[in-house]
N, C-alpha and C positions, 0 to 999 in steps of 0.2 A: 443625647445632644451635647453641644462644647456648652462648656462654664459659661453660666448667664451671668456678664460683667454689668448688670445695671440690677442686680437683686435688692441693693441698700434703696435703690427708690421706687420701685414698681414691681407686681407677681408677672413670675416670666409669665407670656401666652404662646408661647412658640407649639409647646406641644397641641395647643386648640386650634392654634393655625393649621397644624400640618393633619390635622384632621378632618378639617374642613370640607365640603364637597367641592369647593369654589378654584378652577386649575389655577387659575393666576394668582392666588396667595397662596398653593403650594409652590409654584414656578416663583417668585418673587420670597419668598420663605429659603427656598436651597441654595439659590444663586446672591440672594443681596443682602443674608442674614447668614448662612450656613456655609458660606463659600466652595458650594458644590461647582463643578468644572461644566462648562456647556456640554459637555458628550456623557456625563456621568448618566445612567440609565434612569433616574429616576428623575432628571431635570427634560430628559427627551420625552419622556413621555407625560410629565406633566407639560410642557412645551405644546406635544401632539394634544392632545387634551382642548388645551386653551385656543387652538386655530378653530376648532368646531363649536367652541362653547357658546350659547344663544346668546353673553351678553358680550362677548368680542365679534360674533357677529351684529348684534345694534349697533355695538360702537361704528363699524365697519358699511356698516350702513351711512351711519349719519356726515360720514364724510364727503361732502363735496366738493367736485375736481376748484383748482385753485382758477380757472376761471372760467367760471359757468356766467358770468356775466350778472350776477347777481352779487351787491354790496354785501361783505364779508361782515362778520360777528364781530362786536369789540375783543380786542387783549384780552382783557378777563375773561370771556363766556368761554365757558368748555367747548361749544358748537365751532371757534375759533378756531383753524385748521390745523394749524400748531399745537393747541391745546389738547384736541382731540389727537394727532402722531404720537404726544408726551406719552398722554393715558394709554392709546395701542402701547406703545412700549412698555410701559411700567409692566403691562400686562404680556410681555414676552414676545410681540408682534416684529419682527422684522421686515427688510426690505426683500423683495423677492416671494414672502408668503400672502400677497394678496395685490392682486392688480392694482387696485382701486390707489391704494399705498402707494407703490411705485408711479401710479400718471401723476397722484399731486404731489409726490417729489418733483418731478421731469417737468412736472408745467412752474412750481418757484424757481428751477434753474434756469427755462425760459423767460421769465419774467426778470431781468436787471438790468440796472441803469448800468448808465455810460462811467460812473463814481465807482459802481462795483455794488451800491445799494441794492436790498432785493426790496419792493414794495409791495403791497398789496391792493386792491380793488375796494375801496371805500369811498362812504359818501362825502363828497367834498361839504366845509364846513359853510352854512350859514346855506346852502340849497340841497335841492333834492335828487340833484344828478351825481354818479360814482364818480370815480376817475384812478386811475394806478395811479399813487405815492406811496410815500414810505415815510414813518417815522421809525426815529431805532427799536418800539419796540414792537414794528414789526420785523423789521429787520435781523437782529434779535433774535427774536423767538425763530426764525424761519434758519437763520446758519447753524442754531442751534440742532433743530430737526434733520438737518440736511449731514451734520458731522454725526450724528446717534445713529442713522440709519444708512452713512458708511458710504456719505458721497464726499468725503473732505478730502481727496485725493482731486478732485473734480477743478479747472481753473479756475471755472467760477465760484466755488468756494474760497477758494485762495484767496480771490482778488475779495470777496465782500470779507474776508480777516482782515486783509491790509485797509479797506474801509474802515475797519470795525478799531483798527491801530489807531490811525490816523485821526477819528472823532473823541479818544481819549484826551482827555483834558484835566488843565489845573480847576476845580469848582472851591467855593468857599470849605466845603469841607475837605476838600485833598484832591486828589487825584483821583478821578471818576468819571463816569460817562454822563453828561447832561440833557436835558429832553432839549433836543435839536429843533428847528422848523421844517414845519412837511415840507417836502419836497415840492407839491404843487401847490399849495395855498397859503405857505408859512408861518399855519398856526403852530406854534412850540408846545402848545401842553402843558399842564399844571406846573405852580410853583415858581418861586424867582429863576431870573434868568442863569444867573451866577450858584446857582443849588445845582447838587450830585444828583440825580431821580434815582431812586432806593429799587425800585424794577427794573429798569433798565442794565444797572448797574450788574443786577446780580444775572440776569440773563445771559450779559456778555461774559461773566467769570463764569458760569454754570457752561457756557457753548465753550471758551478758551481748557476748561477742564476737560475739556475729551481730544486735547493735542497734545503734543509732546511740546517739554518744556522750552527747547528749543523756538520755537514758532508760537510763545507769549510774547505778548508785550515786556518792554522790561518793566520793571517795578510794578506786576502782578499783583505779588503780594501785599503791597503797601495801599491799592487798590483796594484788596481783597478785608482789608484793617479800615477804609474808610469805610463800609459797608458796613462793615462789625460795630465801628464807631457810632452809626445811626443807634443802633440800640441803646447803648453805653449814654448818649449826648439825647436820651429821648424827652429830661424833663426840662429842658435847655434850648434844645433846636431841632424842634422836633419838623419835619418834611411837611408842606405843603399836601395836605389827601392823604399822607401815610404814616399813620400815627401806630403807637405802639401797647395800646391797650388791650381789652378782651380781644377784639376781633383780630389781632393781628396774634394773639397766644391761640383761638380756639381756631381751627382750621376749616375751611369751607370745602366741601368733597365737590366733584375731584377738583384738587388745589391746584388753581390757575396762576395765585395772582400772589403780592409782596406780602409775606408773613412770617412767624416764627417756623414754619415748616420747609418754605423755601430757603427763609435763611442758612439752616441749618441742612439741606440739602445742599447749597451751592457751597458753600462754607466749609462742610465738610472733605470735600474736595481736596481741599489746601491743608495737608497735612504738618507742613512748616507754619502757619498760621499756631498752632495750641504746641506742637512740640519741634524741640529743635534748636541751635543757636541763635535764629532766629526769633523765636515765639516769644512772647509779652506778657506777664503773669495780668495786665488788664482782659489781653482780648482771652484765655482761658476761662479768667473767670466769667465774661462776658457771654461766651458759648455756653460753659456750664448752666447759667441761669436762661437761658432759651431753651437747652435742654429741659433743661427742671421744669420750666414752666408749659415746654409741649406736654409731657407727660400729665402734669397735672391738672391742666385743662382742655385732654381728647381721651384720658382711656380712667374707665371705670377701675373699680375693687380687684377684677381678676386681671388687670394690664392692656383690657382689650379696648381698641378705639369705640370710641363711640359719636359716628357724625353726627353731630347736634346741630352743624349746621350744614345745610347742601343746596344744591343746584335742583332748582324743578327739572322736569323730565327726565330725571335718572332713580323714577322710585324702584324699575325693578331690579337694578343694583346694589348690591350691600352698602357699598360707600353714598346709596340714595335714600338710604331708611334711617329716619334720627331713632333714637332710643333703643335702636337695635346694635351688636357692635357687628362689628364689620372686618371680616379675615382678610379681606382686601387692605383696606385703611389701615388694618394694625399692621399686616406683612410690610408695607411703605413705611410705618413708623419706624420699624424697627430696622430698615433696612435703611433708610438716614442717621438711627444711632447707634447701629452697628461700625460707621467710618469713626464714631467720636469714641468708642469703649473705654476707651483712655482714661476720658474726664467723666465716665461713671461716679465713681467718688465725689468728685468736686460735684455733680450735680446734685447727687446726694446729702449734700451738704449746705444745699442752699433752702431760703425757706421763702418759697413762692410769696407769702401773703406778706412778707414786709419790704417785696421789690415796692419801690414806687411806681404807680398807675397798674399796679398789678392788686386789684383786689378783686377776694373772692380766689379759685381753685381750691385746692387739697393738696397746699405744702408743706411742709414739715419739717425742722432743724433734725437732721442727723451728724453728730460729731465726726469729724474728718478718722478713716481708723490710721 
């Protein structure tokens, strides 16, 4: 295998991974760690693999059509239909290899407003009847899925970007997305009114990362530094619900919702963000210690994750058994800091147990070489 660029802070697992019987952390291992090419023979047939495999068929199962007329799962639950497309994909699923996939794409492109918003079928707030609105993170999460699975060519994709432009805003902390009012009952959602919301935020840079540069917003990147900023500004101002402690370094399988795992997924994206004429020796270091601190508190002695914390109903899933590590969970580790190798060193370098609100992991002062 290539030179393991993160050896100074964690034992590589790559070779356990690709061992594994499990197709989708070999599939997620070649392509998001090993930069193997989609047609390279051994990414197609770990690929073929993963269409048959029992727990991409549950996933595959548990999805239902976008409107079956039944009140949808919160944003966070995996059950969440977006949450569940992320997971099919992580796990190598595209559009065109499963029906089911392709009707709940084609029913969110049916569903938009006359704004360009896409909403969803939830229960309206303070009774017990649904109704289609939208806040941005569904909205959000659903352009998201629609540009990963290769409908952004689509008008109405377009037109919910230029939405998704347009609700960019000045917030107390910079330039960010803030939790809007639903569309039908104009509850806004946690937190001042005048606050950036920390998930929303990174949803919309995580969905703008799969466009060409052209077709961002301008000032992306400065965006992409107030999000970084949350961390950096955690014993100071810290978010309303979304704080920066254990739960937010230890990751929740499969990872729905705002954490050191997303961040560092959406984040890494932005490669002008850590290097570049651009990049800020704050937000470097600021990544490198998210890095440090994923590592330190999701994978054991041998490098491998280990979900300590998960979602009920996915015990027969690796990334749904604590104590157990999981070829899945590490292959996604590793395939988020694989974008950062760069700042290998500087992570290395930092020492978990003297972040502030960071107590407890297994960090450790390594000298810069």
């Amino acid at each position: 295998m290539t030179t393991w660029a993160w050896a100074d802070l964690f034992t590589d697992p790559r070779e356990w991974v690709a061992a594994d019987d499990d197709p989708a952390a070999r599939w997620a291992l070649l392509t998001g760690v090993l930069d193997r090419r989609d047609d390279d023979p051994e990414v197609l047939a770990a690929r073929r693999a993963v269409l048959v495999d029992p727990a991409t068929c549950d996933l595959l199962d548990r999805l239902d059509p976008w409107d079956s007329g039944h009140p949808l799962s919160g944003h966070d639950h995996p059950h969440y239909a977006p949450n569940l497309l992320t997971l099919l994909a992580d796990r190598g699923v595209r559009a065109g290899d499963d029906l089911r996939v392709d009707r709940v794409l084609d029913q969110m492109l049916d569903h938009q407003e006359s704004d360009g918003h896409f909403p969803a079928f939830v229960p309206l707030r303070g009774t017990a009847d649904p109704a289609w609105g939208w806040l941005l993170c569904d909205h959000h999460a659903v352009v998201d899925v629609l540009l990963r699975y290769g409908r952004g060519n689509d008008p109405r994709v377009r037109a919910a970007l230029a939405a998704m432009t347009a609700d960019l805003t000045d917030t107390d902390q910079g330039r960010a997305w803030p939790c809007l009012p639903a569309s039908t009952t104009g509850f806004r959602g946690p937190g001042r009114k005048a606050d950036m919301c920390p998930q929303v935020t990174l949803e919309a840079l995580r969905a703008f990362s799969r466009v060409p540069d052209g077709d961002r917003p301008p000032g992306i990147l400065d965006v992409a530094r107030v999000s970084l900023a949350g961390w950096r500004r955690r014993g100071s101002q810290k978010p309303y619900m979304f704080g920066h402690g254990r739960g937010f370094k230890q990751a929740k399988w499969p990872v729905t919702w705002y954490g050191a795992f997303g961040m560092l997924d959406v984040l890494g994206r932005y490669p002008a963000l850590r290097r570049g004429p651009d990049a800020a020796d704050q937000d470097r270091r600021a990544l490198a210690e998210v890095a440090a601190c994923q590592v330190a508190y999701n994978t054991d002695a041998a490098g491998r994750v280990v979900p300590r914390s998960t979602y009920r109903g996915f015990e027969n899933h690796s990334f749904g058994q604590k104590k157990q590590p999981s070829a899945f969970a590490t292959a996604m580790l590793l395939t988020v800091l694989h974008r950062l190798d760069d700042l290998a060193p500087e992570a290395a370098a930092v020492d978990v147990t003297a972040l502030g609100s960071s107590k407890g992991g297994t960090g450790r002062v390594v000298p810069p070489r």
